[in-house]
N, C-alpha and C positions, 0 to 999 in steps of 0.2 A: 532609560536611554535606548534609541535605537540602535540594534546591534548594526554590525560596520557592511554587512554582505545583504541586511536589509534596504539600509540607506541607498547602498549602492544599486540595489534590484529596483527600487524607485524611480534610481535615477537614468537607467539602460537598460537594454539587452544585455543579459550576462550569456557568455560560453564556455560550457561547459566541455571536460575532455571526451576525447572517445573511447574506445576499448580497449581496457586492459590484456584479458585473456587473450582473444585474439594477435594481439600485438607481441603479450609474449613468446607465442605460438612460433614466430621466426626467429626466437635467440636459437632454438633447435634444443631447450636445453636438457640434460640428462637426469637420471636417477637420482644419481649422484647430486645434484645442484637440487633439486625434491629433499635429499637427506633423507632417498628412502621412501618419504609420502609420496608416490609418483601421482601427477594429477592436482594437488593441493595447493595449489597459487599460493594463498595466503600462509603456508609455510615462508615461503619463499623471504620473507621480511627475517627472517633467522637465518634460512642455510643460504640465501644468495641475494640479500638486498641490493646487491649493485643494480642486478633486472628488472626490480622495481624502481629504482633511480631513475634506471634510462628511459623507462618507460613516462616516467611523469616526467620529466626532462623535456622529454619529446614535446610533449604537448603544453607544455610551459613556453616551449620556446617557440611552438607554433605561433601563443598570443592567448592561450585559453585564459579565462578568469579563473575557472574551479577547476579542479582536479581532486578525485575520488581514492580515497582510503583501497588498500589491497585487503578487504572485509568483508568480502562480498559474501561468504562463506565462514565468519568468523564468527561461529555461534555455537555453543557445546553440543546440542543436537548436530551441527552437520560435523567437526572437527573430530565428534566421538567414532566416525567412521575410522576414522586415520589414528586413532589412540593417543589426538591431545587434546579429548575433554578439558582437562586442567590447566589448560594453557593458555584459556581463553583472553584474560585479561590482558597477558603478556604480548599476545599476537594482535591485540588492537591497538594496546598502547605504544609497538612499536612501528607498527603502519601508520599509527598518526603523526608521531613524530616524524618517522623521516618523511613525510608527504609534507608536513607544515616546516619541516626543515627548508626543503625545495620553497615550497610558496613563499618563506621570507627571502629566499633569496633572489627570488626574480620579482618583488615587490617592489613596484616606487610610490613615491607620493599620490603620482597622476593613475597609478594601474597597480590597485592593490591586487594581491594572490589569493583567495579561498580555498579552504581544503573543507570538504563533504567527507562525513561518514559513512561508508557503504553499508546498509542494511538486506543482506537478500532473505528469500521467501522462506530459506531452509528447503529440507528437505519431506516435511509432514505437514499435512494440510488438514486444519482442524475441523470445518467443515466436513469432510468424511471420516471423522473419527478419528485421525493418524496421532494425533494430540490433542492434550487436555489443554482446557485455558490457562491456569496457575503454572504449568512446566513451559510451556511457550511464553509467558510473558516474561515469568523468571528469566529463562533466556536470553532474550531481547534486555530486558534492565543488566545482568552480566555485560554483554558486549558493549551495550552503553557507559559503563562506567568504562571501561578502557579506552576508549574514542574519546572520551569527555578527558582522561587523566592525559590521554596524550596530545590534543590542545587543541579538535579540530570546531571549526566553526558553524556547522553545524549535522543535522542528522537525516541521510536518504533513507527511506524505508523505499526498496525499488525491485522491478521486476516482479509486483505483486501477481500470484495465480490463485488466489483466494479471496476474497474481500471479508472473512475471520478475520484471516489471516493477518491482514492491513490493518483493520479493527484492533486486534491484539496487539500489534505490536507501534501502535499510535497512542495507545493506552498504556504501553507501559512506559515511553519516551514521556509523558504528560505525568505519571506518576513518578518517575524516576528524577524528573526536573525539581519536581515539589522536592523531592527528599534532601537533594543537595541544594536548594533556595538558586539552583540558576537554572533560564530557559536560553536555549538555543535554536535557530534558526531551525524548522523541522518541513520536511519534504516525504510527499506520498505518491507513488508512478506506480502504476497499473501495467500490466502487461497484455494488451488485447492480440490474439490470435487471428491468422487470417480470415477466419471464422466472423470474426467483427466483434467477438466476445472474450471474456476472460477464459481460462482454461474451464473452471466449472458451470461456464457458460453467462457469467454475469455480461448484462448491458451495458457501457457507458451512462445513460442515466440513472441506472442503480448507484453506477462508481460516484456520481455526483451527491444525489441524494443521500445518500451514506457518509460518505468523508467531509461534504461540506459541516457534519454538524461537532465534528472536532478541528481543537486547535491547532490545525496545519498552516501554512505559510503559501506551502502551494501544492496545487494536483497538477498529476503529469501523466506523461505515456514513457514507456521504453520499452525496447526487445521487441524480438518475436516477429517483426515486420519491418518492410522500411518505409520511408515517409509519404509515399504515396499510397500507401494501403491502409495509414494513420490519416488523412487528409480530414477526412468529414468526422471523422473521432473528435478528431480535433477542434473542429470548426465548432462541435455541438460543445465541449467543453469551455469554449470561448465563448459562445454566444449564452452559457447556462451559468459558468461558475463565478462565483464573485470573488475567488481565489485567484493568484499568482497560477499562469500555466507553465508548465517545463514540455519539450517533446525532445526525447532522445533516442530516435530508431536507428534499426544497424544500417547497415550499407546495402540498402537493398533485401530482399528475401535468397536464404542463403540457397545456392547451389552443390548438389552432393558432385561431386566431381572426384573419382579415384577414391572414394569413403573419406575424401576430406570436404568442408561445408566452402564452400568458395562466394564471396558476394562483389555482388558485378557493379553500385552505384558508383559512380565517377566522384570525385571532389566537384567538381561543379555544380552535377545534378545534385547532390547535399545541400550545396550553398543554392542554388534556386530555390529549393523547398521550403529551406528556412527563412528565404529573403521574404518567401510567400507566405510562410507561417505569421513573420515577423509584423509584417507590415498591411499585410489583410488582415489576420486574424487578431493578432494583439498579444502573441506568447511572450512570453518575460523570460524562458530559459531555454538554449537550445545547445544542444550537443548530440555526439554520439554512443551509440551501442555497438554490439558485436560487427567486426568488418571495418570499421572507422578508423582511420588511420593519423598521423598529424598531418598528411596530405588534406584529408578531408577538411580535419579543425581547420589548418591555415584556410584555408578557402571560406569555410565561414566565417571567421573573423575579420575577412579582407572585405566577407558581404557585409555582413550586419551587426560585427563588433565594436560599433558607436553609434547604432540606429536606438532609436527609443521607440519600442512597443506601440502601436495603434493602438488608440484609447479604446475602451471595452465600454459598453453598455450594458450589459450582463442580464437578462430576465429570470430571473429565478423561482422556479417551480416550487411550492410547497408540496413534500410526497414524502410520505413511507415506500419501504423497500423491501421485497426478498432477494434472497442469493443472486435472481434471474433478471427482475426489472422493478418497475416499481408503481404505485397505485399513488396517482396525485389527489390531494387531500378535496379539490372543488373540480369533481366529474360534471364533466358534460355529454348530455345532459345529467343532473344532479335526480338524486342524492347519491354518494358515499354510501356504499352496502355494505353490511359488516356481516358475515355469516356466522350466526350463532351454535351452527349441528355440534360444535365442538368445546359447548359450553355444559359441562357435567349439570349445574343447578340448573339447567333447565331442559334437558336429554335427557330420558329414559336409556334409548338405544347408548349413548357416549356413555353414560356410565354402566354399564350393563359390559360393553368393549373392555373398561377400563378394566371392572371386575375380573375380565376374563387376562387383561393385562396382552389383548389383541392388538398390537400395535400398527401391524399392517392394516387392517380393517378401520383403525383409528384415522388414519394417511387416508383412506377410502373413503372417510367422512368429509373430510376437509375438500379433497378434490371434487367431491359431488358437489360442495358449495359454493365452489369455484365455476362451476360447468353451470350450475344454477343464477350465475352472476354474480358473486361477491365479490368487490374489490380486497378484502381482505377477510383472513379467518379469527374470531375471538377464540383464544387458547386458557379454555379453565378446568382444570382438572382436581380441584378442592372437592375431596370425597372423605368423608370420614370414615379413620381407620386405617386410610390409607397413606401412605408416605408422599405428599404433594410434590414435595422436591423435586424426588426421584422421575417421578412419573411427569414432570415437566419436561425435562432434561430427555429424554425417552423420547417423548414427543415432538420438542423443539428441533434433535439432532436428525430426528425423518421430514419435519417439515421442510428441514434447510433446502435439504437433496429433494424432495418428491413433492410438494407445495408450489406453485407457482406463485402463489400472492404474498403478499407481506403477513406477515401476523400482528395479533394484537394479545397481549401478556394479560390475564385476568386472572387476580389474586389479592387479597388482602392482606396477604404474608410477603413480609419487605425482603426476606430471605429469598424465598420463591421468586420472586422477579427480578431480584439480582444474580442468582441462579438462572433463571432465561435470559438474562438481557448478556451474561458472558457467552453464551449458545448460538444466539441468533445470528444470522450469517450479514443480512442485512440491516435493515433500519427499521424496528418493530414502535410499535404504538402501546403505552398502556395505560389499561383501564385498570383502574383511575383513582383521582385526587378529588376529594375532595373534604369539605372543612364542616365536617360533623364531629369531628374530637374534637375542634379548637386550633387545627393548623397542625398538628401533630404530622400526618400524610404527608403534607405537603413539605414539610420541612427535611423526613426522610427521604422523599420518591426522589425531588427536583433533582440534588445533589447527583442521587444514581445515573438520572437522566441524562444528566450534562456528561458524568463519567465514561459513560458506555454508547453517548452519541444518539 
């Protein structure tokens, strides 16, 4: 059965609320109302739920459809800052309640309520090393189970500065769903910088190529900018992805005024952007971020809160990816060049590096094959004697950062490439399957493949 916040994304333009933080930012509130955590929002659902109330209140009564979880921060890595690791399930299950409390009660027949689960970036980005895969996903499956116990409809992974990051925690909403036998509506937003890029400098068609090949519901934008510096992000998202779009930028790009961040977009100029998102480009979800006020919602809602999305034709690129951009699979002109220097069985000099466990020099290899023309590097590091794993892993975590191409994973060991495939920052390729045991390969690899996107 299709769930009820699908049907209804089907059937319209959904709008979505605007900024929390910011919004609380005017209660003025004290230490005291923190309990102490000063700075901790998501405390907030314990020592002063009313500010949460009023805040989704607001924007309920604006007209929004969804309104988002106070979670945004609700994850044992970022709460261990504040010393309530152990609280975690507590502080989601009680934001979702009282947020799906609110949605039922401004629900009617004609205008159900939504409540989204806030997922943010944390505060360590696995891509440099900051965290491991299995502590970050853990993570992520934690806070899930308390959003899921307190009733929300479905789950944001938002303000992504990673594209691991995204990767991990997409991964573990798909494995967390299997565990309790229910799926819920799932959502992935990118955070691109005025830069034009992710914070570790990823593309837009990397963020495509990558995310479209898990089970998301829809890709989006939010933060960091407001909708006119997201315009053509957007347009390429529309015009590439065969997924549901969201765009939720803040109010403009914020101004430092007195060391407080000020944002100057009008409710109007909001609602024109989105009338333009809506109906030239064909986005399915639109709301705010930082600066967004229920000024603003109301005014999109009064634009395009009963418009239906322009149909999308979507052409979609087949391409692998690194962290940065990505290498489409039929180059023009053709062929597809795979660079071998980084393939031990058949380097002398790579393994000779390896031997010496030269890792920088190893990064040296790949980039020369890159500058030599490769759309992508084949990564095989099977030396006997040596710990293959290991020295995968070694490799994989400098290609992310210092690699421009995509990689390709070369290994006969099912270990070993599910060891790369949790590494790689983007959308890797590997070699390979094939049915010289009898289908054995293949029956092992596919499964991973689908796993890890």
């Amino acid at each position: 059965m299709t769930h009820p916040f699908l049907k209804k994304l089907n059937e319209k333009v959904l709008v979505f609320d605007g900024a929390l933080g910011t919004n609380l930012q005017t209660l003025n509130l004290t230490s005291q109302d923190f309990g102490g955590k000063d700075g901790c929002n998501e405390y907030l659902v314990i020592t002063k739920p009313d500010a949460i109330r009023s805040v989704h209140e607001s924007f309920l009564k604006a007209g929004c459809d969804v309104i988002e979880t106070d979670t945004f921060g609700s994850n044992r890595i970022v709460l261990a800052e504040y010393g309530l690791e152990d609280r975690v399930l507590e502080l989601n299950e009680k934001a979702a309640r009282l947020a799906k409390e609110l949605a039922h009660k401004y629900s009617t027949p004609d205008h159900p309520r939504f409540v989204m689960g806030s997922v943010g970036p944390g505060t360590k980005l696995p891509s440099l090393g900051h965290i491991g895969f299995q502590e970050l996903k853990d993570s992520y499956k934690e806070q899930y189970k308390g959003l899921m116990a307190g009733g929300v409809d479905g789950l944001l992974i938002e303000t992504c500065q990673d594209l691991l990051q995204t990767k991990i925690a997409i991964i573990a909403a798909v494995e967390y769903f299997k565990e309790v036998g229910r799926r819920l509506p799932l959502m992935a937003q990118v955070t691109l910088e005025p830069t034009g890029t992710m914070l570790l400098g990823t593309d837009i068609q990397a963020v495509i190529a990558t995310l479209e090949m898990f089970p998301v519901d829809v890709i989006g934008m939010n933060c960091a900018t407001g909708p006119a510096e997201m315009a053509e992000h957007v347009r390429m998202l529309c015009e590439s992805s065969i997924k549901h779009i969201s765009v939720l930028p803040n109010a403009g790009l914020p101004e430092n005024v007195g060391g407080v961040a000020h944002y100057h977009l009008t409710p109007k100029e909001l609602a024109d952007f989105h009338e333009r998102f809506v109906k030239e480009f064909g986005v399915s979800i639109v709301g705010g971020c930082c600066g967004t006020t229920p000024e603003h919602l109301k005014a999109v809602v009064d634009r395009v809160g009963k418009c239906v999305p322009k149909k999308r034709t979507p052409k979609h690129e087949p391409a692998c990816a690194s962290l940065y951009g990505i290498s489409a699979y039929t180059q023009k002109p053709a062929p597809l060049l795979v660079g071998e220097q980084t393939n031990a069985n058949g380097s002398k000099k790579f393994k000779q590096l390896l031997e010496r466990e030269d890792y920088d020099a190893i990064v040296g290899v790949a980039r020369e094959a890159v500058k030599e023309g490769a759309h992508l590097v084949d990564l095989c590091v099977a030396y006997v004697g040596r710990d293959e794993k290991k020295d995968m892993v070694e490799a994989i975590s400098r290609f992310n950062q210092q690699v421009p191409v995509p990689v390709m994973i070369d290994s006969t060991e099912y270990s070993v490439i599910e060891e790369a495939l949790k590494h790689v920052a983007g959308k890797p390729v590997i070699n390979s399957i094939n049915l010289e045991d009898g289908g054995e390969r293949l029956r092992k690899i596919c499964p991973m493949a689908k796993t890890y996107g």
